[in-house]
N, C-alpha and C positions, 0 to 999 in steps of 0.2 A: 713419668709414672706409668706404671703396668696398665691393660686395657683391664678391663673387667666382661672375658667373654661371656658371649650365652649362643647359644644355636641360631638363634634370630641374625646374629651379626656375624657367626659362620658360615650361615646358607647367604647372608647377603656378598662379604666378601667373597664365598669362592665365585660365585656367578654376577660379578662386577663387570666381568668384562662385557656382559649384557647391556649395560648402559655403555660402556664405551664404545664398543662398535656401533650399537647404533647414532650415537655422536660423529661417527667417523664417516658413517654411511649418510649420515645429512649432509655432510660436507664436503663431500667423494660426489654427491648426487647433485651440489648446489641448490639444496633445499632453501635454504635459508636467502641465499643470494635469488632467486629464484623471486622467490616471495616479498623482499625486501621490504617495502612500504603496500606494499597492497593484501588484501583478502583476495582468498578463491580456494573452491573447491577442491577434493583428491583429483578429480579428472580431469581439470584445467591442470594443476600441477604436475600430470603424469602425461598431459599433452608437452607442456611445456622443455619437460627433460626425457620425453621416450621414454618411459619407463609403462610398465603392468599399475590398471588406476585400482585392481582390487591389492597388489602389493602396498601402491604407494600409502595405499589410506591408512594401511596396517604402520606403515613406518610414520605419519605425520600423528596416528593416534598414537603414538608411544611417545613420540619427541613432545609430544602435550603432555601427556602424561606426567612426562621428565620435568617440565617445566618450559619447554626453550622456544614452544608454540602454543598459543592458545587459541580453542576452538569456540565459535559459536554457529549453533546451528549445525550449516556444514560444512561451515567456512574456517580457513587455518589463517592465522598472521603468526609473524616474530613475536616473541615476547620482547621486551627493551631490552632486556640484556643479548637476546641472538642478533635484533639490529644493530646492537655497537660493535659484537666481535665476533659475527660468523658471514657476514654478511659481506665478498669480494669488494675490494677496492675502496674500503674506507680504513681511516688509519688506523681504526684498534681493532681489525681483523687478525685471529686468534688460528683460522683453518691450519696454515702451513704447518705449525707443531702436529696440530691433529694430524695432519697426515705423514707425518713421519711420526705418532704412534702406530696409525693403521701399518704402518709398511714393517715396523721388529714385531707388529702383532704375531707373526709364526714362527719368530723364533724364540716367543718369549712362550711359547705354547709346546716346545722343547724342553723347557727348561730340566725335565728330568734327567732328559738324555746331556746335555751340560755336564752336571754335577756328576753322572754315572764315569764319563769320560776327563772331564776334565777341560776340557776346550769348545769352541764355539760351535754355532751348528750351523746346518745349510736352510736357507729360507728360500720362501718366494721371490724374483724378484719385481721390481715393479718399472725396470728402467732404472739406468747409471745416472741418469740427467733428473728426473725424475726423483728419484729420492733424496739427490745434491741438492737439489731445489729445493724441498720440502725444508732438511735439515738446516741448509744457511737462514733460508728463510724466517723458519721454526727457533732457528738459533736467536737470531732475530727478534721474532715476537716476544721471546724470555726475556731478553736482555731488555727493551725496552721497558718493561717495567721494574727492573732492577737497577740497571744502570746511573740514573740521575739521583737515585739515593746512595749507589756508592762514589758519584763524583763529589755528594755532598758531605757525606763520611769522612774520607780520605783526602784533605787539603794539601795540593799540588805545589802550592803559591810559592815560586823561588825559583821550581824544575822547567827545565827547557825543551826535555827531550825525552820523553817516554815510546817504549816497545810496548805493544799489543802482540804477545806471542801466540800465533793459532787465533786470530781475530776475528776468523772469516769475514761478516759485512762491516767490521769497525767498530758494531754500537759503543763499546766504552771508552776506544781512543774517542771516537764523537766527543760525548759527553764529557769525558776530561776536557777535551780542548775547548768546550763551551764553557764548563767553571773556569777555567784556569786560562785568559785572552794572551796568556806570553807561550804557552807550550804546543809544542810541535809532538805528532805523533808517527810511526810507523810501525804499518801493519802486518806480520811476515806469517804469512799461509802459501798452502796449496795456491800452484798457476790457476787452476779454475777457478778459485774464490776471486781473484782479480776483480770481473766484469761485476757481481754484486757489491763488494766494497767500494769500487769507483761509481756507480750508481749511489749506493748510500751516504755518500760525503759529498755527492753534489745535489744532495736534496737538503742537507744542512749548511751547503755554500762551504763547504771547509775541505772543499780538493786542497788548494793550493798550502794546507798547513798538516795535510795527511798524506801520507807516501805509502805505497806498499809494495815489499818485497815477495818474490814467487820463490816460493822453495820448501822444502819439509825439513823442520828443524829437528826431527831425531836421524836425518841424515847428512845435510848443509851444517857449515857452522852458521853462528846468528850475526849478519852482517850488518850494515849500515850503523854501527857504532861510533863513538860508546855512549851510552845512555846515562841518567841518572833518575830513569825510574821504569820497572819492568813491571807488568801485567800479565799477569797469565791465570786466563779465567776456562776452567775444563779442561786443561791439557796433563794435567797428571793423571786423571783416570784413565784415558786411553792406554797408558803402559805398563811394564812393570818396572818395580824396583830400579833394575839397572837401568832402565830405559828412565826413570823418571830423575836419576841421579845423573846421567848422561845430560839430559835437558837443561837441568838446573846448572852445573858447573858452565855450561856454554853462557845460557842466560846472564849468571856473574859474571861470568868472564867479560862480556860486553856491558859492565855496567859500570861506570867510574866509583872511584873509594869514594863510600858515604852516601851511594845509590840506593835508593829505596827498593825494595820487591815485595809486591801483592800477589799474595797466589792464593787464588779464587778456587772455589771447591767444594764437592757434599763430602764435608770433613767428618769422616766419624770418632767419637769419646774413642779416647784410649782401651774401653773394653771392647770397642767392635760393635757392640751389640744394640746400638744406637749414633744418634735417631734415626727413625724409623726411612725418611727417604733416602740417604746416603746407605742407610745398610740395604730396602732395595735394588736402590739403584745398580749396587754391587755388580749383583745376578742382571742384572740390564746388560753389563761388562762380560760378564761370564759366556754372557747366549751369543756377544753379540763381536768378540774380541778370544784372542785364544791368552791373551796378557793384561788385559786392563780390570783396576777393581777400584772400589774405593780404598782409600787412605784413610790413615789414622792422624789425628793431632803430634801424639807422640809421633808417629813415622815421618810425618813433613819437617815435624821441626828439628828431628834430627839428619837429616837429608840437609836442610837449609844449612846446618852449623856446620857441616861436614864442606861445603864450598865457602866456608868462612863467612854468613850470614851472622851476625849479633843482633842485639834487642829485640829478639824474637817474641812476639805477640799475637795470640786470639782472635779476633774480633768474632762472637757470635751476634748476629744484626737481626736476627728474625726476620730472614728473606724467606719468599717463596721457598718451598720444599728442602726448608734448611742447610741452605747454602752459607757459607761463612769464610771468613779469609786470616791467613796466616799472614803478617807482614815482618819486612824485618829487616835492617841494613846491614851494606858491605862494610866490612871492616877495612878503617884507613890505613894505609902501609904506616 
């Protein structure tokens, strides 16, 4: 359904990014972790992280403001929700994504210059390791709460040997191998995803049923085959077209006749023109890739038949930010 504008929700929109950053800069500052279970004042707080205490008071009175801190007196604590997920080193800690928003913050403040040109633009940067972090990480916190709904979705029960294509930390091979006690996974990314994936499959005890391969598969073929079931969750937006057909012909290729394939995605309507976060998202590709965009329903699924996928189907699930999956088998010789 169309929005129903007014001025009120165009001046709030275009100056959003006012709450965001300062969300970012709570968590850039370790506000929150900072505070965790106690009260105290702006100038304990601005002792505690070196910061200016007439800035900081300005930054805790708005994150109150927001919601994420409540004041009495003159004292700030977490509200419950900053204590579950902003808060370092507990498990539903949210920051990592945040700060890989903070970090395409400059390119996404480009964005005219994008569209003028055509291709991506230069940003700040924050550190190679640093923003790798943020992202696996970030990649990470999403999945976790998606994940164990599409292991519950998508039943395995049969399959032995599934691909995580571009997996980084594993979370969905994870979670398949936890539904599914007969299947084996491997994970084929970048060498540097290595060390986080092998960390995150031995906090769910599932090394010894998870492999992972180092390599970039828009340039390696897909090895450790053959599979009879693929995953690939965010990896077609990074390309184009030819780049995303390239992918997929490898992907079957490693798949045994009658393999299953999950391709995970902010899939947009065949007009383009929705929904709302895949059609974002796009321009996220635009500023940030000089070839990646979102897809269309129709475009995936004719991509899929074209490497001889059949029973090609749908699924929208009402995941976070309108993510949905194409699935669809190889056809038997």
């Amino acid at each position: 359904m169309a929005k129903e504008w007014d001025v009120g929700m165009l001046l709030g929109v275009s100056s959003g990014y006012w709450q965001g950053c300062t969300v970012q800069a709570g968590v850039r500052l370790k506000i929150f972790t900072v505070l965790g279970q106690t009260k105290c004042d702006a100038g304990e707080v601005a002792k505690r992280i070196g910061s200016d205490r007439r800035a900081t008071g300005m930054l805790l009175d708005a994150l109150s403001a927001m919601g994420l801190l409540t004041k009495t007196g003159l004292e700030y604590a977490n509200s419950e929700f900053s204590r579950k997920f902003l808060v370092v080193g507990l498990p539903g800690y949210m920051g990592h994504i945040i700060l890989h928003h903070h970090h395409i913050l400059d390119g996404w403040a480009q964005l005219d210059q994008a569209v003028m040109t055509g291709k991506s633009v230069e940003r700040r940067s924050y550190g190679a390791e640093v923003e790798r972090q943020s992202f696996l990480m970030g990649m990470f916190n999403l999945a976790m709460i998606v994940a164990p709904q599409m292991a519950t979705k998508f039943k395995l029960s049969g399959r032995k040997r599934l691909l995580d294509l571009g997996g980084g930390p594993g979370t969905y091979a994870i979670h398949f191998c936890l539904a599914n006690p007969e299947l084996k996974a491997v994970i084929l990314d970048r060498p540097t995803t290595e060390p986080f994936a092998r960390e995150t499959e031995a906090k769910f005890n599932l090394a010894d049923r998870i492999d992972f391969i180092g390599g970039d598969f828009n340039i390696d073929p897909i090895l450790g085959g053959p599979y009879d079931v693929a995953w690939l969750s965010h990896v077609l937006h990074s390309n184009s077209t030819v780049g995303c057909e390239a992918c997929l012909e490898k992907t079957v290729g490693a798949l045994e006749p009658g393999g299953l394939i999950l391709v995970h995605d902010f899939i947009l309507d065949d007009t383009k023109d929705g929904p709302e976060f895949p059609a974002l998202f796009a321009l996220n590709m635009l500023v940030g890739t000089d070839h990646g965009r979102s897809f269309s329903r129709e475009e995936i699924t004719a991509m899929l038949e074209r490497t001889g996928i059949v029973n090609i189907t749908h699924h929208e699930l009402g995941m976070p930010n309108d993510s949905s999956v194409i699935a669809g088998i190889k056809k038997k010789v």
